[in-house]
Backbone as numpy.savetxt, mean C-alpha at the origin, in Angstrom:
# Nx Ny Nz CAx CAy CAz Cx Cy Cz
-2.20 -10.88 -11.88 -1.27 -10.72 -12.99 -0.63 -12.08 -13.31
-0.20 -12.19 -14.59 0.14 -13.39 -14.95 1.74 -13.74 -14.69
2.30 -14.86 -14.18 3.40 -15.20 -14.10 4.59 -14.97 -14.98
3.49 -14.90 -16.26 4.63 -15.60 -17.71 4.93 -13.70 -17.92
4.15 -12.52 -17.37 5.00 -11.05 -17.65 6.30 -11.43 -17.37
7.00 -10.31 -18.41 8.82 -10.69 -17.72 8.51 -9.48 -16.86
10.10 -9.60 -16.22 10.18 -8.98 -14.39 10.35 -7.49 -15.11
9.82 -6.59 -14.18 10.10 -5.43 -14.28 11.11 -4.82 -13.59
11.97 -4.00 -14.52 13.29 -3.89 -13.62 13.11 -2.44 -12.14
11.65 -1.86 -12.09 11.37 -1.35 -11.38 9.94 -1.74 -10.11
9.79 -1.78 -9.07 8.86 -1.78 -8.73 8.28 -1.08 -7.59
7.02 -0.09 -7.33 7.16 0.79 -6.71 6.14 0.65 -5.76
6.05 -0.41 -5.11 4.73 -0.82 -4.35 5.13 -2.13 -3.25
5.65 -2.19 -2.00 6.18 -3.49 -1.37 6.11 -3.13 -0.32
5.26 -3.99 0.61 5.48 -4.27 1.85 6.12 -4.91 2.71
6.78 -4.89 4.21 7.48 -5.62 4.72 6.25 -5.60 6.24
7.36 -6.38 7.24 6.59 -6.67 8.19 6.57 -5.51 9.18
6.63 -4.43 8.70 6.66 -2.78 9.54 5.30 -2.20 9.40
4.75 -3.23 8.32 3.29 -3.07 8.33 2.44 -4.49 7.92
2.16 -4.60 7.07 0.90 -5.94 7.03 1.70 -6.87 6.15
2.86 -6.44 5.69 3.86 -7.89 4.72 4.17 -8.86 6.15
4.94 -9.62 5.15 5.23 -11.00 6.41 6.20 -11.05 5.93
7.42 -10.48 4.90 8.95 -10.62 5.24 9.49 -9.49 6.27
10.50 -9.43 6.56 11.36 -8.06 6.96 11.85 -7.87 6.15
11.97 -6.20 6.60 12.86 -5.74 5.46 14.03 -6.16 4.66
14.87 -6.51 5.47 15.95 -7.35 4.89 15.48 -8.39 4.01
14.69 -9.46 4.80 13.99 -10.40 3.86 13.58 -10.15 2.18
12.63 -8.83 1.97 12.26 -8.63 1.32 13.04 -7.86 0.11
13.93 -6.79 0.60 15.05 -6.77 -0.28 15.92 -7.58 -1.00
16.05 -8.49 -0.18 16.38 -10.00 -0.84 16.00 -10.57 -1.64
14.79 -10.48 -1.66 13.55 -11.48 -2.90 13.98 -10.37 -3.50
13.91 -9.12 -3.55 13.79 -8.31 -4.93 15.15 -8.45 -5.35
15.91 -8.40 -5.17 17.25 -8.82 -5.81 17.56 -10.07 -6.41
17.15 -10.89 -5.70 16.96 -12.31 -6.37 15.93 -12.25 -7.63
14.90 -11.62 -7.72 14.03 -11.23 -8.69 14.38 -10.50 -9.87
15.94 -10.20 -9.88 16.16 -8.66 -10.92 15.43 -7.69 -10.74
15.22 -7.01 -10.03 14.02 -5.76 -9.90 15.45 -4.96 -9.09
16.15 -3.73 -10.16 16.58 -3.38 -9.55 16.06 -1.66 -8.70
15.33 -1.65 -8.84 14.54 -0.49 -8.42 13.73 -1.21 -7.67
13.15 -0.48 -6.17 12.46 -0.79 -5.48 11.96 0.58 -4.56
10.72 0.29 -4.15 10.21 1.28 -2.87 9.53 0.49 -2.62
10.18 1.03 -1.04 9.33 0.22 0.50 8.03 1.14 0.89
7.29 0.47 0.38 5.75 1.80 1.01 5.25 0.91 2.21
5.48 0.77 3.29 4.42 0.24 4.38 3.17 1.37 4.40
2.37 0.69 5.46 1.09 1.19 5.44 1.30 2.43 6.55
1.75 3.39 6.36 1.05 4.43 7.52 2.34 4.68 8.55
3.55 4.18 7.73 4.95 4.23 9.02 6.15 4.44 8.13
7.06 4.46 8.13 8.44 4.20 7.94 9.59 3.52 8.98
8.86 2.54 9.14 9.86 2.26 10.43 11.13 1.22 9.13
10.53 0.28 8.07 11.35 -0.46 8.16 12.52 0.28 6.49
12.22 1.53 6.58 13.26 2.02 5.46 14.68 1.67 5.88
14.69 2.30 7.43 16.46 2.71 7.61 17.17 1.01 7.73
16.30 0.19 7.92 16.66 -1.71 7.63 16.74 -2.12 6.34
15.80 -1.49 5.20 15.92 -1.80 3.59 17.14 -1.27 3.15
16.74 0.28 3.56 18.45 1.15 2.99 19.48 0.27 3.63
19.90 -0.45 4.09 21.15 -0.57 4.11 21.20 -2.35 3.67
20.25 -3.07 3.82 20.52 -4.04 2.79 20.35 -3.67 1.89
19.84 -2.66 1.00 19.67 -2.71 -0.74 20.96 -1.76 -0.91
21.77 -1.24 -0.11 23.09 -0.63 -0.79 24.26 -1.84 -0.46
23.97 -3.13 -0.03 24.82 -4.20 0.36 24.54 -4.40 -0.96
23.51 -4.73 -1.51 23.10 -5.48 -2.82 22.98 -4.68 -4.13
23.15 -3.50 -3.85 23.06 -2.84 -5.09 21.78 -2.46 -5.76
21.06 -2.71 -4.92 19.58 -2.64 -5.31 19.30 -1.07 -4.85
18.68 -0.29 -5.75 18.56 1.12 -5.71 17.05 1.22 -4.44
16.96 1.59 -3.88 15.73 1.54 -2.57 14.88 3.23 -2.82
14.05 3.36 -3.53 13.22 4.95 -2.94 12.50 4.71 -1.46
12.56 5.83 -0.97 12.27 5.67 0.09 10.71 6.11 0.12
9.58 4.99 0.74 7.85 5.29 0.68 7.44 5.17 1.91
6.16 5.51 1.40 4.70 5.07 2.38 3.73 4.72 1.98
2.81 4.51 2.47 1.37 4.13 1.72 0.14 4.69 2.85
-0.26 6.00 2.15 -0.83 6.08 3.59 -2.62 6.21 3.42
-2.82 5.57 4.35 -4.44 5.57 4.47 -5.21 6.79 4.66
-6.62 6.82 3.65 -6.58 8.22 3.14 -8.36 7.94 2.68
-8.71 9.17 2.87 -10.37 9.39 2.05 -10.49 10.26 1.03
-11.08 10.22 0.39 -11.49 11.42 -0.32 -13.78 11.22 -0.66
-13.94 11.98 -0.14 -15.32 12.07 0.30 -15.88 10.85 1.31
-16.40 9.94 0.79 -17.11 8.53 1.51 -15.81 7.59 1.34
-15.68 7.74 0.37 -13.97 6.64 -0.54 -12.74 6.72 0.42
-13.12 5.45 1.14 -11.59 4.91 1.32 -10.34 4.79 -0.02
-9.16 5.55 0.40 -8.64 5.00 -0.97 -6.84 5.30 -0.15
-5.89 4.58 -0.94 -4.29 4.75 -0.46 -3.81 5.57 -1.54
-2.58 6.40 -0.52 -1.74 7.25 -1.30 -0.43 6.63 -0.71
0.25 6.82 -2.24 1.52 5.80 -2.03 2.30 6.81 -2.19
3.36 7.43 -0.91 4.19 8.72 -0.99 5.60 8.46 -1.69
5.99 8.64 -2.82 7.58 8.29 -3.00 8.83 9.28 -3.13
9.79 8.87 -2.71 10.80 9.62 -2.91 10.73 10.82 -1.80
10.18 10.28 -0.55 9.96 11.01 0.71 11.50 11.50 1.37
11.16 12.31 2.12 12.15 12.50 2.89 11.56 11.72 4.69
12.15 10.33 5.09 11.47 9.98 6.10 11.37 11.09 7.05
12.67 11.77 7.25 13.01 12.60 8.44 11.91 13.84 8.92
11.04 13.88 7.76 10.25 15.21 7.64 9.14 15.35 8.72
8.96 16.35 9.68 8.64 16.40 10.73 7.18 16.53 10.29
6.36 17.28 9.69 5.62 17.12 9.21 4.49 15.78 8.62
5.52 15.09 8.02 5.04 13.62 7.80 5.04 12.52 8.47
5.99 12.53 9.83 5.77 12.20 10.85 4.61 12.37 11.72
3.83 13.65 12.41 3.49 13.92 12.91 2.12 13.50 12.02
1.63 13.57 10.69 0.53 13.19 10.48 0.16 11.76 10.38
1.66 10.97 10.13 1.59 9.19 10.10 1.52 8.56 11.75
1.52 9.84 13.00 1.81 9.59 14.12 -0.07 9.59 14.57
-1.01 10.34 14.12 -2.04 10.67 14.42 -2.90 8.63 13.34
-2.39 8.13 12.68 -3.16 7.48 12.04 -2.50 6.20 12.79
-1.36 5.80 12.98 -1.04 5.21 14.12 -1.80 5.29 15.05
-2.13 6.05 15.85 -3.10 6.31 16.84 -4.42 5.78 17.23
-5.04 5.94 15.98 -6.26 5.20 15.62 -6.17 4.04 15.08
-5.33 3.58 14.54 -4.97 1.92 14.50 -4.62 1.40 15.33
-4.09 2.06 16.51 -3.55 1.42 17.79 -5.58 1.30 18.46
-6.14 2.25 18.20 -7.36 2.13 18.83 -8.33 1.17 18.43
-8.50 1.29 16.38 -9.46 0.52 15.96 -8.84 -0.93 16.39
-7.74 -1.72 16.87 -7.47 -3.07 16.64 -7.85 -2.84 18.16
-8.08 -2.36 19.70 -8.30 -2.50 20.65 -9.90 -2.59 20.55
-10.51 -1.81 20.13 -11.67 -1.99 19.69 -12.16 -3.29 18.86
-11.57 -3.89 17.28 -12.35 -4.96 17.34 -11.95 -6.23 18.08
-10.71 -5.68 19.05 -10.47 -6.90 20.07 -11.68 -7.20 21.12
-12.15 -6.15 20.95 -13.26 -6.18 22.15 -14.71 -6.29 21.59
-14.28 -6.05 20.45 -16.21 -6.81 19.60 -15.49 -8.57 19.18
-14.71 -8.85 19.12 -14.66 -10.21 18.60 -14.86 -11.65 20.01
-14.03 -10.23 21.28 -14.40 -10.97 22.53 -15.84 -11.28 22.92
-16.79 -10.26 22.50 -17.79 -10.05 22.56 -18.80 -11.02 21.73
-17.94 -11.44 20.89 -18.94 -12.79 19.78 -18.53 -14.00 20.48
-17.67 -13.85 21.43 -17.07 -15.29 22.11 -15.75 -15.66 21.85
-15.14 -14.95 21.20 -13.51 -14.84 20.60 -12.42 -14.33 21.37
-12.25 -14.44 22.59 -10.79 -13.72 23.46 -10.12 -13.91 22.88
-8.73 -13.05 23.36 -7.65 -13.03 22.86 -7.21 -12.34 21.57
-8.16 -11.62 20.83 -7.98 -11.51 19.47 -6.71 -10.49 19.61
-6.94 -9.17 20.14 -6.22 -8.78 19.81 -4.84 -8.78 20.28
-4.25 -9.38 21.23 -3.17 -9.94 21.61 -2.60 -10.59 20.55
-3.56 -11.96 19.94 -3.03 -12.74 19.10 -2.75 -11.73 18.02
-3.73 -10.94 17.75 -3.06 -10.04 16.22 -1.72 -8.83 16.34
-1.81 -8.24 17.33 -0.45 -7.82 17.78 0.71 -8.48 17.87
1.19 -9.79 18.17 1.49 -11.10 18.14 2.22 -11.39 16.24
0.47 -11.67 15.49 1.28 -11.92 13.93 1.67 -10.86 13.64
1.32 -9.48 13.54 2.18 -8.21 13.49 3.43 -8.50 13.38
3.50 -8.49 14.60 5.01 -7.84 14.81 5.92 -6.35 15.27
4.69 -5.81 14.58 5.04 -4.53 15.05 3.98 -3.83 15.16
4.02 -2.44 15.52 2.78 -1.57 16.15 1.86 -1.59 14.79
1.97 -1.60 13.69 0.97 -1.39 12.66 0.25 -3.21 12.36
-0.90 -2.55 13.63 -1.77 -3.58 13.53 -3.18 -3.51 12.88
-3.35 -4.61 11.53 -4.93 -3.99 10.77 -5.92 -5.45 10.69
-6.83 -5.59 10.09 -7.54 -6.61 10.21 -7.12 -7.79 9.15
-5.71 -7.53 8.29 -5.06 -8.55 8.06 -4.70 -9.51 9.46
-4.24 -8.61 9.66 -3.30 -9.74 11.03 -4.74 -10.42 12.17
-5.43 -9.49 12.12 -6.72 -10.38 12.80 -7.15 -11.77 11.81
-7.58 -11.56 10.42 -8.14 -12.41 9.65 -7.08 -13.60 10.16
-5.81 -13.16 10.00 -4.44 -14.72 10.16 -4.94 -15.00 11.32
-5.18 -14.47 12.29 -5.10 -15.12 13.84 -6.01 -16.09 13.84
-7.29 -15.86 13.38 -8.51 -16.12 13.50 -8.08 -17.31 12.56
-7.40 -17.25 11.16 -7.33 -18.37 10.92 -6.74 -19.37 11.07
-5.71 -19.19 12.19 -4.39 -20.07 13.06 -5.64 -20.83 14.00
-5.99 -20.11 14.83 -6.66 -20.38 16.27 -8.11 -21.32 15.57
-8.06 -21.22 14.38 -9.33 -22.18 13.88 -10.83 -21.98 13.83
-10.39 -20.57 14.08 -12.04 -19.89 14.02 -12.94 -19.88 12.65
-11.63 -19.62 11.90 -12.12 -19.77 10.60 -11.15 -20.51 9.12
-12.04 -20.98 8.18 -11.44 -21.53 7.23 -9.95 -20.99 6.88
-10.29 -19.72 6.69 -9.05 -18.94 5.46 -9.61 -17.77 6.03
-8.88 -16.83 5.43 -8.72 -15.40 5.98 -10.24 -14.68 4.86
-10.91 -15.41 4.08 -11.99 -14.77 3.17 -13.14 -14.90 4.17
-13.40 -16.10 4.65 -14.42 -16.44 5.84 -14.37 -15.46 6.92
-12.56 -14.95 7.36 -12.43 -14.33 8.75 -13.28 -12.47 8.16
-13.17 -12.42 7.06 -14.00 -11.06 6.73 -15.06 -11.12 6.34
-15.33 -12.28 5.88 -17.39 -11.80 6.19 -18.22 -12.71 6.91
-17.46 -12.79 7.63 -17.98 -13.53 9.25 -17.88 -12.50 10.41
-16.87 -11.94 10.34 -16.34 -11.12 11.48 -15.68 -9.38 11.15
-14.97 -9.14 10.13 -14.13 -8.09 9.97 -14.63 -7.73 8.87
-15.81 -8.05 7.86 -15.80 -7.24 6.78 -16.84 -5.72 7.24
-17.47 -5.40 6.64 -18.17 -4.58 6.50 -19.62 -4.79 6.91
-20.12 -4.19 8.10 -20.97 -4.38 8.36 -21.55 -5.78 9.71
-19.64 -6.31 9.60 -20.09 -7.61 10.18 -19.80 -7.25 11.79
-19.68 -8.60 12.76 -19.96 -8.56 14.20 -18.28 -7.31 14.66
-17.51 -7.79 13.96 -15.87 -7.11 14.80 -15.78 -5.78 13.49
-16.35 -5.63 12.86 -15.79 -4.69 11.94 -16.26 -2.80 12.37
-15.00 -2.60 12.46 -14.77 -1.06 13.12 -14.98 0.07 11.90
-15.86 1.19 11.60 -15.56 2.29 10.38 -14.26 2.84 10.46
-14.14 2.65 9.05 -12.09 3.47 9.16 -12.47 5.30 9.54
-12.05 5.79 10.14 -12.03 7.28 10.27 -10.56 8.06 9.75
-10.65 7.73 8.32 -8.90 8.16 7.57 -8.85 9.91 7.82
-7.53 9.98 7.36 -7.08 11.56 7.03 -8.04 12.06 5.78
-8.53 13.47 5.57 -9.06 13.78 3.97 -7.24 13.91 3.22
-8.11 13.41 1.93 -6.63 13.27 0.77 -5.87 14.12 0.57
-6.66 15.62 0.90 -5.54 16.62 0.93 -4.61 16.92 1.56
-4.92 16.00 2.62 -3.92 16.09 3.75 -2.86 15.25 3.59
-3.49 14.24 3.19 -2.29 12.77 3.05 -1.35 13.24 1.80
-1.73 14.10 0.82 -0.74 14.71 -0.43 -0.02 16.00 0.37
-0.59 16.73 1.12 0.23 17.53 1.78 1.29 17.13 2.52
0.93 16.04 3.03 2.35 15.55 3.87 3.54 15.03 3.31
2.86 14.31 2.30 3.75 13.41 1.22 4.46 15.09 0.36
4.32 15.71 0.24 4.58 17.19 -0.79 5.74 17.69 0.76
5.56 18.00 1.57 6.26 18.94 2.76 7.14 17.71 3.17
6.84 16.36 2.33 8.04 15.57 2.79 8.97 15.55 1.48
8.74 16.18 0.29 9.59 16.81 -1.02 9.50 15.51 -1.60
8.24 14.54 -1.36 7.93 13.09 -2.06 6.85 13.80 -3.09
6.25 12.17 -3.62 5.46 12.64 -4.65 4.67 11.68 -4.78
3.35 11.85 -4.58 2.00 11.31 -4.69 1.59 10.86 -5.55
1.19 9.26 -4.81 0.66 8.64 -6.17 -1.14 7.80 -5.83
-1.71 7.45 -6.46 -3.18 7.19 -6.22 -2.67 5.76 -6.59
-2.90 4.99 -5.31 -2.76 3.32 -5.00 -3.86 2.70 -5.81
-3.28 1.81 -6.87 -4.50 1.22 -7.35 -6.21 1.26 -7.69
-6.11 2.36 -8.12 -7.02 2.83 -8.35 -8.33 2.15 -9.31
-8.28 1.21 -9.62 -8.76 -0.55 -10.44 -9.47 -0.98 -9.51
-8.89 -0.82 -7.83 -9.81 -1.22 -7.25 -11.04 -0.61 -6.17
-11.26 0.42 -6.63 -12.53 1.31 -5.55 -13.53 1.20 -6.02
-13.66 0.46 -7.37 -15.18 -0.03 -7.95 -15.83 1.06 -7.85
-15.21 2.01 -8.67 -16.24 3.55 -9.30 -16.80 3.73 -10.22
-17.70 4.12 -10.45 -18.07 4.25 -12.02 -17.10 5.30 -12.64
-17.15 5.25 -14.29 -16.09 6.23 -14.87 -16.30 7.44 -14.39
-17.21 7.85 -14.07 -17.29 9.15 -14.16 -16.76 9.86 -12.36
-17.25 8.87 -11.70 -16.69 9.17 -10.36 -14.86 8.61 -9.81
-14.75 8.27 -10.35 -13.29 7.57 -10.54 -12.56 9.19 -11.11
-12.72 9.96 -12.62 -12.49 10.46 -13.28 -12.59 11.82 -12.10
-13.18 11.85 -11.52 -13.78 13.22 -10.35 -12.47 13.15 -8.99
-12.54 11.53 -9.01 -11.15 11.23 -8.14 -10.08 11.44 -8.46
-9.89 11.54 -9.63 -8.36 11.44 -10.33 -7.93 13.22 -10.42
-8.79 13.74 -10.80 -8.61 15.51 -10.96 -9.04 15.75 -9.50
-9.53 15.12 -8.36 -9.41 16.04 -7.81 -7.50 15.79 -6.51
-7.40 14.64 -7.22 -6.11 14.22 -6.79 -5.06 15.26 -7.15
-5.01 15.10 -8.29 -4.41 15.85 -9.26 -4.53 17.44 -8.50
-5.50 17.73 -8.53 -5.71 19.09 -8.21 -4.87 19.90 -6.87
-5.37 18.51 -6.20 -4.39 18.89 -4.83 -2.57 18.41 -4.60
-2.52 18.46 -5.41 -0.79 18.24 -5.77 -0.69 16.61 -6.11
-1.45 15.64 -6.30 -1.43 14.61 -6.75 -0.19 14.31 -8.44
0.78 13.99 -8.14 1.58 13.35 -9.09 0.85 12.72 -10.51
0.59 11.17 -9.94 0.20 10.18 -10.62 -0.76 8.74 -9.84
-0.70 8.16 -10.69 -1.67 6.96 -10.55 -1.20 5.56 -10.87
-1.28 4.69 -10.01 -0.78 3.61 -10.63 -1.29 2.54 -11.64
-0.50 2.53 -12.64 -1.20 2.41 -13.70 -1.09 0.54 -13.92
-0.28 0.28 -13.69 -0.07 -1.13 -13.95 0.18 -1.47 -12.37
-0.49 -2.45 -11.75 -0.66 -2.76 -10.15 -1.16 -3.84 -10.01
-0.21 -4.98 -9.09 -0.38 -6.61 -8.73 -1.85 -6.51 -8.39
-2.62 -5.36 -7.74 -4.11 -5.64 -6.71 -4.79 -4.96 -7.72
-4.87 -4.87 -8.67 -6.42 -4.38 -9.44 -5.92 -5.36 -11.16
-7.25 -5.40 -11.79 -7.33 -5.90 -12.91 -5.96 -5.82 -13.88
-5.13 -6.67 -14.29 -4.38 -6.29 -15.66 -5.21 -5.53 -16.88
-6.85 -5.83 -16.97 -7.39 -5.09 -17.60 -7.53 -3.50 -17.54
-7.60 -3.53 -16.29 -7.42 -1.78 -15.99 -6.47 -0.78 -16.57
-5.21 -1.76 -17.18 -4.02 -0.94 -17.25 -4.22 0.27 -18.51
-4.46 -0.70 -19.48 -5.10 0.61 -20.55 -5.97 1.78 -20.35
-6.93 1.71 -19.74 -7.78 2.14 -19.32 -7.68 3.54 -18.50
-6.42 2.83 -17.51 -5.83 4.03 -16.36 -4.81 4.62 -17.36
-4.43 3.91 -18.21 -3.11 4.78 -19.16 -3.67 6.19 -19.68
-5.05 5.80 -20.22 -5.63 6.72 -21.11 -5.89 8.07 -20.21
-6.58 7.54 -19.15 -6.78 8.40 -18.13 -5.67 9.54 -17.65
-4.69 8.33 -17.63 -3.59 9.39 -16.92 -3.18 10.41 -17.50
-3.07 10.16 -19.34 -2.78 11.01 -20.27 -3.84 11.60 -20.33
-4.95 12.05 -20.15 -6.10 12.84 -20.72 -5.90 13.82 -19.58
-5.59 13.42 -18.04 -5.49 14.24 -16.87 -4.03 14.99 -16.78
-3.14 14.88 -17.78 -1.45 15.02 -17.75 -1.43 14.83 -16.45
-1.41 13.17 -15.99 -0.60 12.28 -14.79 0.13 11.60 -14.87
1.15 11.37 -14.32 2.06 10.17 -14.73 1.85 8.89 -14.38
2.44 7.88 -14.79 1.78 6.62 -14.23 2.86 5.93 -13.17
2.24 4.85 -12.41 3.11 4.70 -11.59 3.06 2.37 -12.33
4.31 2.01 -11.24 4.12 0.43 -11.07 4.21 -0.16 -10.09
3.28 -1.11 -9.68 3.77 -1.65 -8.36 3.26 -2.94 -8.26
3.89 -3.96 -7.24 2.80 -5.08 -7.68 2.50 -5.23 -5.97
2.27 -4.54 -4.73 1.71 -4.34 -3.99 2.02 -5.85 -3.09
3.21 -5.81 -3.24 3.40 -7.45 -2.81 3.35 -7.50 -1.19
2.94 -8.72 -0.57 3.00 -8.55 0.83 3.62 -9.77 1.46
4.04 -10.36 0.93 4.87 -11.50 0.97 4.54 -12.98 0.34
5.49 -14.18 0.35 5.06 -15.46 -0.55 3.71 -16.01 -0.68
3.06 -16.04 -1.39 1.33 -17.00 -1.08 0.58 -15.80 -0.84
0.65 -14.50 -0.56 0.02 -13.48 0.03 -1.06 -12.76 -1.19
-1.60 -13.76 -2.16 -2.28 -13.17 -2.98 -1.46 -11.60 -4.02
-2.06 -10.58 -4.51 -1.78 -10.02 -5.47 -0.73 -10.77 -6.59
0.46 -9.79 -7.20 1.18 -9.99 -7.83 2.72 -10.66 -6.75
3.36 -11.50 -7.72 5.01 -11.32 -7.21 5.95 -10.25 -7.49
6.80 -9.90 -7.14 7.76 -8.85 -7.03 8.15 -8.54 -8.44
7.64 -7.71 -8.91 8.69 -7.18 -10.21 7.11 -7.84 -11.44
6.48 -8.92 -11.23 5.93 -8.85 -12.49 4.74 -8.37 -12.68
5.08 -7.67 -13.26 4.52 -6.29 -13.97 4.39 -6.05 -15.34
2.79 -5.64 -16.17 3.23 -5.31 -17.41 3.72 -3.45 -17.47
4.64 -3.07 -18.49 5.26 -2.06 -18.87 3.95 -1.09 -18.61
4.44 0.31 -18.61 3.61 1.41 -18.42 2.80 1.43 -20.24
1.80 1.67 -20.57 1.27 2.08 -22.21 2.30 2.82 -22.73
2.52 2.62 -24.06 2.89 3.69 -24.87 2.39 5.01 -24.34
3.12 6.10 -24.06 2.59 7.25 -23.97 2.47 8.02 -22.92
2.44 7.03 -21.98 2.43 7.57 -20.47 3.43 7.80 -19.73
4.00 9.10 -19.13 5.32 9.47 -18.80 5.14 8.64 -17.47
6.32 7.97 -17.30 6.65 7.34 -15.87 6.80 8.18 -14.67
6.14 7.68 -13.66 6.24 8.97 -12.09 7.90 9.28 -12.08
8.18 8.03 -12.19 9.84 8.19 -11.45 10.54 9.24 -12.29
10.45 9.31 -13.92 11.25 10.21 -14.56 10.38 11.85 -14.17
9.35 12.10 -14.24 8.45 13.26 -13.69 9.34 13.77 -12.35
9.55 12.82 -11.30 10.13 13.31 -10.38 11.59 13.20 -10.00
12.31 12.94 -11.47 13.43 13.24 -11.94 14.77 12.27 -11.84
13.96 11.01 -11.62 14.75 9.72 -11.41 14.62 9.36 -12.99
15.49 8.50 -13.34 15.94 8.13 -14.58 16.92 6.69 -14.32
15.88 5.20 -15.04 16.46 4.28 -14.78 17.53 3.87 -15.43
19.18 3.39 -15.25 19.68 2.99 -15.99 20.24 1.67 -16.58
């Protein structure tokens, strides 16, 4: 996305270091305030650890905080994220299913610690537990290690050398099915949204099969304007969303300074036409 968008005074897509960002929470509430973005949700990947640290810097600052997730999810062969908003963290339910995917991330990073040892690489996964920071460890934080310790150029080399698909350390994701990941997000009285959907490289017609069957299973909306897929997409998903009556979502999927996607807040506006998630689920910006 381009720099010169003005800031959006909402943004519904941000990571901290409770999962694969590199600010803390505090940190990162910060930039968004400094940014004008007075709307924000914290979606980490698969946890809520760093809400109850955002909530209380963004009511120091006045910065309105929804409370998210982002949780890792399939629907048939398709890896794809559901971004839960307006959750209730406390919900036992959504705990207990973000506790089972934890689980297997605690396993897949022990595992490609032990295929990367295996190419001649010790230490990996120590070192990636290490840039973490915290228990949500993924093959971001491997790619950084690997590119500290000098194994590799940049973190593009550390995935198709080692962690992409198909290569020497790369583990198959074994996600939740999507109905599950919208069920939890729903029994947590949140509301489901389809993460960037610009980027699963579907054809229309299988994309279109994804979106209703999202939809179908209590799926909200879609994010329609998003830092990690094409600015071209945005029309495109607008039309969609309206042809499926979905709402659209915004986010610019930020993961901290230099961290590729978008910066905080810039964002282009939702299309003409497309009802916003947040007013659907009965927030209203003022």
């Amino acid at each position: 996305m381009s720099h010169a968008n003005p800031i959006s005074p909402i943004d519904l897509h941000l990571h901290s270091l409770a999962s694969d960002g590199t600010l803390s929470p505090t940190e990162l509430v910060n930039r968004v305030h400094a940014a004008g973005v007075r709307v924000m949700a914290l979606t980490d990947h698969d946890n809520t650890a760093g809400l109850e640290e955002a909530h209380r810097q963004a009511a120091a600052l006045d910065v309105h905080l929804i409370p998210g997730v982002e949780i890792s999810s399939a629907w048939e062969t398709q890896g794809i994220h559901i971004v839960g908003l307006f959750i209730d963290p406390a919900n036992a339910a959504l705990q207990a299913g973000l506790r089972r995917i934890m689980s297997f991330r605690d396993w897949r990073a022990a595992e490609m610690g032990r295929l990367l040892e295996a190419a001649g690489i010790p230490g990996a996964e120590a070192g990636a537990r290490a840039m973490a920071g915290s228990r949500m460890v993924g093959r971001s934080h491997f790619a950084r290690w690997l590119v500290r310790e000098q194994h590799c150029a940049d973190a593009g080399e550390a995935f198709t050398r080692y962690l992409g698909r198909g290569c020497r350390a790369y583990v198959p994701s074994d996600w939740i099915p999507m109905t599950e990941a919208v069920g939890w997000i729903g029994a947590a009285g949140g509301s489901a949204v389809l993460a960037h959907p610009g980027r699963y490289k579907l054809s229309g017609a299988r994309l279109r099969a994804l979106l209703t069957g999202f939809r179908d299973a209590g799926g909200m909306g879609l994010e329609v304007c998003s830092g990690s897929q094409a600015a071209g997409d945005r029309e495109h998903l607008g039309r969609l969303a309206q042809q499926l009556g979905m709402a659209g979502s915004v986010g610019s999927d930020f993961h901290g300074p230099n961290v590729g996607h978008a910066a905080i807040g810039q964002l282009l506006p939702l299309p003409a036409g497309v009802e916003p998630v947040w007013e659907r689920a009965g927030f209203h910006l003022h």
